[in-house]
C-alpha positions as CSV (number, residue, x, y, z in Angstrom):
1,X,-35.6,-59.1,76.0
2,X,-35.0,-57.5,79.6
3,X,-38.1,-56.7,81.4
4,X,-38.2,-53.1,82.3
5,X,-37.8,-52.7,86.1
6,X,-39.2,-50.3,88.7
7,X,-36.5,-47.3,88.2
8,X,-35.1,-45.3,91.5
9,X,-34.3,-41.7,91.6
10,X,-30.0,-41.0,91.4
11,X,-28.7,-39.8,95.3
12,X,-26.9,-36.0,94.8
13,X,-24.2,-37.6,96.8
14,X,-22.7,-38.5,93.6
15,X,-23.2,-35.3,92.1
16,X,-20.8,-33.8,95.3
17,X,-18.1,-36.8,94.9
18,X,-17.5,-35.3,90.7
19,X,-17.6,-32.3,92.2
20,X,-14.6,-32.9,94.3
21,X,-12.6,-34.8,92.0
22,X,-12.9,-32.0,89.3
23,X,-12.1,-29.6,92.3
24,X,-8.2,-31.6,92.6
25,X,-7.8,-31.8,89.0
26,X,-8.8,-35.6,88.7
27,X,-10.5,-37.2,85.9
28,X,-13.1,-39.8,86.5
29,X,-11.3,-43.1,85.0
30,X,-12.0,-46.2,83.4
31,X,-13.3,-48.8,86.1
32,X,-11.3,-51.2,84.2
33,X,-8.3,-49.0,85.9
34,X,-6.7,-47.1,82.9
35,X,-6.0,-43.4,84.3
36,X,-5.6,-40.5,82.3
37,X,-2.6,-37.8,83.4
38,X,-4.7,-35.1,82.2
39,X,-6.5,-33.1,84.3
40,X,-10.5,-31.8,84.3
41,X,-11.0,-28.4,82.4
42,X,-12.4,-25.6,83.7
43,X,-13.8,-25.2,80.4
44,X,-18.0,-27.0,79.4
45,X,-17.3,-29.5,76.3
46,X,-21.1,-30.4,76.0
47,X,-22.7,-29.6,72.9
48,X,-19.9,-28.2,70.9
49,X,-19.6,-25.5,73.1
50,X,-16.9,-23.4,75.3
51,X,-18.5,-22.1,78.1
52,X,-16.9,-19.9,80.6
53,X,-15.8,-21.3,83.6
54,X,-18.4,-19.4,86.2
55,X,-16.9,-21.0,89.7
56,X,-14.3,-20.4,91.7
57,X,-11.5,-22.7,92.4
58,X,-12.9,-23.1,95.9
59,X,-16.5,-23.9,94.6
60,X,-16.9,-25.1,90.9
61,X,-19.9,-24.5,89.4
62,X,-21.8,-27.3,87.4
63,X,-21.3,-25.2,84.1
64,X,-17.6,-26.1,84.4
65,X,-18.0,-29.8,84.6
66,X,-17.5,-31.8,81.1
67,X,-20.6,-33.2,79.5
68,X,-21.2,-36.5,79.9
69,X,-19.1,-37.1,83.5
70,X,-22.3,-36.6,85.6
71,X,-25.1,-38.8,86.2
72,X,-26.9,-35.7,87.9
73,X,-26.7,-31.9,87.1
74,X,-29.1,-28.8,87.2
75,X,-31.7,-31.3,88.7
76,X,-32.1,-34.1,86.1
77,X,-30.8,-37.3,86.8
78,X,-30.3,-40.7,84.5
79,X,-31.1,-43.6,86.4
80,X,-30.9,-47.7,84.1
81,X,-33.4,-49.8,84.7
82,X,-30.8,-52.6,85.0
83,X,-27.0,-51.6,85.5
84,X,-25.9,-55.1,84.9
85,X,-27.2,-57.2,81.9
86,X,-26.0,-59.9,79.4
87,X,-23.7,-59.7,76.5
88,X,-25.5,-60.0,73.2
89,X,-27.0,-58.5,70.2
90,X,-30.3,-56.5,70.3
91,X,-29.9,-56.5,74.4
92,X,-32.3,-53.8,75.3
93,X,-32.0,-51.6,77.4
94,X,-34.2,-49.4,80.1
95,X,-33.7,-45.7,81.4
96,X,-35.7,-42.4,83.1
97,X,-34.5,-39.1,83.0
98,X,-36.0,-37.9,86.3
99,X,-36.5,-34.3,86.5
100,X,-36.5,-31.5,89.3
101,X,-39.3,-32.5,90.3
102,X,-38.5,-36.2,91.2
103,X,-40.7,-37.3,88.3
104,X,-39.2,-38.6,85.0
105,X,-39.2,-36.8,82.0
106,X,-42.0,-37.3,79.3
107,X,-41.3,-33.6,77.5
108,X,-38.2,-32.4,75.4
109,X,-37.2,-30.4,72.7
110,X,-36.4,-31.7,69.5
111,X,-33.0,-31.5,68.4
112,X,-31.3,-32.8,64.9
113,X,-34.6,-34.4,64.7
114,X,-35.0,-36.3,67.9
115,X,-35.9,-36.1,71.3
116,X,-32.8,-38.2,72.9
117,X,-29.6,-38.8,71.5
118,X,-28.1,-42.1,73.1
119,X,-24.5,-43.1,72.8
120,X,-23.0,-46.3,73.7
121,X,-19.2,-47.0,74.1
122,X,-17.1,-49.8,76.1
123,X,-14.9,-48.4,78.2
124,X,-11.5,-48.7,76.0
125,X,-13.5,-47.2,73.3
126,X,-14.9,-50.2,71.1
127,X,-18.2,-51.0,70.2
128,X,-19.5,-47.1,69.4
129,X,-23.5,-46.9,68.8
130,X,-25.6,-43.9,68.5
131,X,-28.7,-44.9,68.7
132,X,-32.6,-43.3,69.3
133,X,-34.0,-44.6,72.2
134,X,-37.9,-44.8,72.4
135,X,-40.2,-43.0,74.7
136,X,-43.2,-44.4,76.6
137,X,-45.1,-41.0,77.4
138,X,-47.0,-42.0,79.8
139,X,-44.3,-43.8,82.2
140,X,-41.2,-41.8,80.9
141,X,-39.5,-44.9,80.8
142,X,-37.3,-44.8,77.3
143,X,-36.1,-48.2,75.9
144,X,-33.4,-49.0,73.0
145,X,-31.6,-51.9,71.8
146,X,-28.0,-52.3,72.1
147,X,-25.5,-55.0,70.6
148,X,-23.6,-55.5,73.9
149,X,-20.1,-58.0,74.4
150,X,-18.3,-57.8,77.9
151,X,-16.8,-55.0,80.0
152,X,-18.0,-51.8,81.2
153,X,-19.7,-49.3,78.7
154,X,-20.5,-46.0,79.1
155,X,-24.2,-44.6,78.5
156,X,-24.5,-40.8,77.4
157,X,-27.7,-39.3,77.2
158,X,-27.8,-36.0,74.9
159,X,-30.9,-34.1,75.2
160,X,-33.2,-30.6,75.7
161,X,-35.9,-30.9,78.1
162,X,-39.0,-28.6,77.4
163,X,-37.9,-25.3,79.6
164,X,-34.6,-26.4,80.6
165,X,-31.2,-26.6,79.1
166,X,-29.3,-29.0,76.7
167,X,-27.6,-32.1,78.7
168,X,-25.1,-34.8,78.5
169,X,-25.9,-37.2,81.1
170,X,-23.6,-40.9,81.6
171,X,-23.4,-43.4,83.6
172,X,-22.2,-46.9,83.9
173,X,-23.3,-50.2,82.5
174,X,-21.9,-53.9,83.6
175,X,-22.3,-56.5,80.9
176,X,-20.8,-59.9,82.2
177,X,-18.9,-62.3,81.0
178,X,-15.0,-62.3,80.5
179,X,-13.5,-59.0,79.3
180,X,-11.0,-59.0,76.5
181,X,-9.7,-55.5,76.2
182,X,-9.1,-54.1,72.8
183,X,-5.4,-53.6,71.8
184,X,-3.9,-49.9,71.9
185,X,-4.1,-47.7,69.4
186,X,-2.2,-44.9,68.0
187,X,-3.2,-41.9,66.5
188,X,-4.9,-42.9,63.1
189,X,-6.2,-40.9,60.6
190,X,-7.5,-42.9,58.4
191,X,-10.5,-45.5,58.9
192,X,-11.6,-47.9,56.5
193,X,-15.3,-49.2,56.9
194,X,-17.1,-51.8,54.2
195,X,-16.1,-49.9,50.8
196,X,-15.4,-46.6,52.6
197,X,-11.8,-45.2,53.4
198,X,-12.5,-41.4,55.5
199,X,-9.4,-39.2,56.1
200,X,-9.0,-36.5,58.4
201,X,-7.8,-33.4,57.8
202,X,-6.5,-31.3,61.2
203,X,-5.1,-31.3,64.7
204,X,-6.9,-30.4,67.7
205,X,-5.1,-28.3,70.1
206,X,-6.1,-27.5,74.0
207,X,-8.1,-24.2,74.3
208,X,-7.9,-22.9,70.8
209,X,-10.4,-23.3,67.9
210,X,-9.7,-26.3,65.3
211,X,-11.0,-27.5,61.9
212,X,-11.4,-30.7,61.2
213,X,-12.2,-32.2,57.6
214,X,-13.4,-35.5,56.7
215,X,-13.1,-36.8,53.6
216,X,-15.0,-39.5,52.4
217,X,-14.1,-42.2,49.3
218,X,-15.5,-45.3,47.8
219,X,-13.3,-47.8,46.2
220,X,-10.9,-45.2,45.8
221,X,-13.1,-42.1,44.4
222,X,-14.9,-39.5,46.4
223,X,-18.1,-39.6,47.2
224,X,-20.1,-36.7,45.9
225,X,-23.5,-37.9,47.4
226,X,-24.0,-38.5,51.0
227,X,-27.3,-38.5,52.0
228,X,-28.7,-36.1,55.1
229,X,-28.8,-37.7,58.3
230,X,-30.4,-35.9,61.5
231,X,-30.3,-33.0,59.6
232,X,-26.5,-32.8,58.3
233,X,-24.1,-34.9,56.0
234,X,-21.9,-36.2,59.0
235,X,-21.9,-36.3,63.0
236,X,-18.9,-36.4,64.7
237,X,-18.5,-37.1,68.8
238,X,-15.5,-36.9,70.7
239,X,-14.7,-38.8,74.0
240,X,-11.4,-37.7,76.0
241,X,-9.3,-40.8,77.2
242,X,-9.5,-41.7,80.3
243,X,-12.6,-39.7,82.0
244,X,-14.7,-40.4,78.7
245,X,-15.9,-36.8,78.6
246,X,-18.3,-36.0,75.9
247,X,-18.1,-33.5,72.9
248,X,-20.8,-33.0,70.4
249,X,-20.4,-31.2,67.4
250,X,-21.8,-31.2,63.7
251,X,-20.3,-29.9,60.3
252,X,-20.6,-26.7,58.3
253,X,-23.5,-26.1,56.2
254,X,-27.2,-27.7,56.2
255,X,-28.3,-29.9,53.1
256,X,-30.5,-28.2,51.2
257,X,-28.9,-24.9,51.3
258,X,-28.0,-24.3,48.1
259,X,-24.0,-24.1,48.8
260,X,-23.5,-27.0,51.3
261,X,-22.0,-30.0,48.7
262,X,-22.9,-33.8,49.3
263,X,-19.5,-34.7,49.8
264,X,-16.5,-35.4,49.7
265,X,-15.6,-33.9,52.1
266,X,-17.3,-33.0,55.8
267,X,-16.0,-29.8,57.7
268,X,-16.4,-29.5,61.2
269,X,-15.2,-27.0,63.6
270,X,-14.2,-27.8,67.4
271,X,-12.4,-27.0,70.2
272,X,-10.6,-29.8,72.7
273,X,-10.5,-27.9,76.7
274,X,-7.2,-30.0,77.5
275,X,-4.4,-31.8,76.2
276,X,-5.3,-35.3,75.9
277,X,-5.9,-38.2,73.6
278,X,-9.7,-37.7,72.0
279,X,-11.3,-40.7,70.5
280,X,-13.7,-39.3,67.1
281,X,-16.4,-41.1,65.4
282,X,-18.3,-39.8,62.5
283,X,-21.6,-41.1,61.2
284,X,-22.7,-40.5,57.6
285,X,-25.1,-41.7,55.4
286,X,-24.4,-43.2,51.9
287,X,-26.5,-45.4,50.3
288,X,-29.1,-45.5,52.8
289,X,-26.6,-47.5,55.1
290,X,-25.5,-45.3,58.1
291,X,-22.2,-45.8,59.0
292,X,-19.6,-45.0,61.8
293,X,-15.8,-43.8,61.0
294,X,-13.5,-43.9,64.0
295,X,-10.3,-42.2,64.8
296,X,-7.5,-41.7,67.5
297,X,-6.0,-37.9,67.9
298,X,-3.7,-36.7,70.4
299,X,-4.2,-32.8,71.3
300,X,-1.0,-32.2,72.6
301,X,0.3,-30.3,75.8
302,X,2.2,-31.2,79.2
303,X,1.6,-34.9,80.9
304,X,0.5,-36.1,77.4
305,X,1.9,-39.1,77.5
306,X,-0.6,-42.2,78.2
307,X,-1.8,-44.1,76.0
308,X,-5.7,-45.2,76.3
309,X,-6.8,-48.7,74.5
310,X,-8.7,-48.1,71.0
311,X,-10.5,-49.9,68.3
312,X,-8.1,-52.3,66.1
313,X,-6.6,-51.1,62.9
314,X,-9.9,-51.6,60.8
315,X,-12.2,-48.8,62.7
316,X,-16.0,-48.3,62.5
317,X,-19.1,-50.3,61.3
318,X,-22.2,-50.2,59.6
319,X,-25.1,-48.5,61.5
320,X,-29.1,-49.6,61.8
């Protein structure tokens, strides 16, 4: 186990170098050198949400910048306690949220039942983990362990602090050792994890509205009893190829209800702000096992042609 470290505050410079690439239509890119040919929206993906663009082309305002690209924004920054660290299972990991005040974070709002959402992905999108970091109140300092293998992960933060607004804050992590890239992967609607095979239902196309359905069978029959999980039957996060931008939406309904069913089937409604390849994952709950589904879909529209390295044919695993 990592000793937690003495954490810094994050320098806005960074904030102003996003800033500028989203300003020329650039994506931020693997490190590992993939590109994406599709450009920054003008359009906020965070939370599920569309929001407005409210900046001009000569000065883009933060609300235009896709969750998850910044490591700083509306004066909250996520700094690691360690941005390198050793490939392993149950690796744990250190972070602050520092806040406008230069302090880190010990208050936020609850939401789907937890203070921080924490989502883990390697670069060419293997290894997904949501996890629930915890929080030491009195130093801000949040801790969570992670089963890490080589390369360069991304680390999103998804969270409410008291008085502010929701967030999606990512950044970097270097775990040594030699990389071995996944293969690439084509669009795939279908995912197979343990017993479970989940189909989707849907397309997702730039700037308009889409639904999404998930079905979800066990050794071939459909599963009429998935158990609530944060507060729904299914989560489902979406990262855009290339830049990694972050979309986080949840399904219709709210167990408990009285006309949300336990299943098969999982509806969700999105919206994708470019054309691009989008890499899905859902987590449900059966059996008191959480598991993660993952799947490849290509929103289609001009420059759509590269291809972004994915999870092998069998996707998804079983969650803690």
């Amino acid at each position: 186990m990592n000793t937690p470290v003495k954490l810094t505050g994050f320098a806005a410079a960074v904030a102003v170098v996003f800033g500028v690439a989203l300003l020329v239509g650039a994506t931020v890119g693997p490190v590992s050198g993939h590109t994406d040919e599709t450009s920054a929206s003008a359009h906020d993906i965070g939370h599920g949400d569309m929001a407005e663009s409210a900046g001009s082309p000569e000065t883009p305002a933060a609300e235009t910048i896709p969750g998850g690209l910044m490591m700083s924004q509306h004066g909250y920054s996520l700094t690691l306690g360690e941005t390198n660290i050793e490939p392993g299972e149950g690796r744990t990991l250190t972070f602050v949220i520092d806040g406008p005040d230069d302090t880190p974070v010990t208050d936020y709002d609850i939401t789907h039942e937890k203070d921080l959402h924490l989502i883990a992905v390697r670069r060419d999108f293997t290894g997904f983990q949501h996890v629930h970091p915890v929080l030491d109140e009195k130093t801000g300092i949040w801790s969570v362990d992670l089963d890490l293998t080589p390369g360069t992960w991304r680390i999103l933060t998804d969270f409410t602090p008291t008085g502010g607004e929701a967030l999606t804050l990512g950044t970097d992590l270097e775990v040594v050792g030699e990389f071995l890239p996944a293969a690439t992967q084509e669009d795939n609607r279908t995912a197979t994890v343990d017993d479970y095979e989940i189909t989707l239902r849907g397309d997702l196309s730039p700037g308009a509205d889409a639904t999404l359905t998930l079905a979800v069978n066990k050794n071939g029959q459909p599963v009429t009893d998935l158990q609530p999980y944060l507060g729904a039957y299914g989560h489902l996060v979406a990262l855009r190829g290339g830049d990694l931008a972050y979309l986080h939406v949840h399904p219709d309904g709210t167990p408990g209800d009285g006309t949300t069913r336990a299943g098969p089937e999982v509806v969700f409604h999105t919206a994708v702000p470019s054309a691009g390849i989008y890499h899905l994952y859902l987590d449900f709950q059966h059996d008191g096992v959480v598991r993660t589904a993952a799947f490849t879909l290509t929103a289609e529209g001009a420059g759509n042609t590269h291809r972004e390295p994915a999870a092998p044919v069998e996707h998804g695993h079983s969650g803690r």
